[in-house]
C-alpha angles and dihedrals in degrees: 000000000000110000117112108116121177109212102214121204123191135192125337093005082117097076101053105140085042097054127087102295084202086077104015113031112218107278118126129230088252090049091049096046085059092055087047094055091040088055093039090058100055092059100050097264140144110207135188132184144223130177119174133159104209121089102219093041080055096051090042089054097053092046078069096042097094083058088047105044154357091233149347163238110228122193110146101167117221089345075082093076103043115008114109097167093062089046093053090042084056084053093055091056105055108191123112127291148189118200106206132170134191103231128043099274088188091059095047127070118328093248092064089049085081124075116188084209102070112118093037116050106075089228145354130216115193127169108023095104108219091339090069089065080063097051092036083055092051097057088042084052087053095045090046091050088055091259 
């Protein structure tokens, strides 16, 4: 069986609970990470999670993903908007992904309007603040059933 998702976290992810609650709420990453689980669960999921705030280590990490799991949870922060590497290294890895954020990335500056994964990741989620882990997981659970 096919179940095993990593919820990847990039930059800046860390300080959720300290960042702009407009955008974000005020929830923390730990918080967050809870919810996702909860959710996870639900579906039949096993889910595991990673954060880091350095670029490389990122990249490193998602060279072993196809080890790790059959898919994944992608928010990278504002790697989103610039970052090939870790677009190629999603590449690499070749297993399914959602690409979700928290805030509405289309109704904030225009930089953040672009995201360097489109055309790779099977879906993206955006705007729906923690509940859009719950929705991103479901399309994961559908890919990964072969729907």
């Amino acid at each position: 069986m096919r179940n095993r998702v990593e919820v990847l976290h990039g930059v800046n992810l860390d300080t959720l609970g300290r960042r702009d609650p407009e955008h974000y709420g005020g929830i923390t990453l730990q918080e967050l990470e809870v919810r996702i689980k909860r959710f996870a669960s639900e579906l039949g999921l096993e889910v595991r999670f990673f954060q880091s705030n350095h670029e490389g280590e990122f990249v490193e990490y998602l060279h072993r993903l196809p080890d790790l799991a059959d898919a994944a949870l992608l928010n990278a922060g504002a790697w989103t908007h610039y970052s090939y590497a870790i677009r190629d290294a999603l590449e690499i890895a070749a297993v399914p992904v959602v690409e979700v954020h928290l805030s509405d990335v289309q109704s904030r500056e225009p930089w953040r309007r672009h995201s360097v994964f489109e055309g790779i990741v099977a879906g993206v989620v955006s705007g729906e603040g923690p509940d859009g882990y719950r929705k991103a997981l479901a399309m994961l659970k559908a890919q990964l059933d072969g729907g």
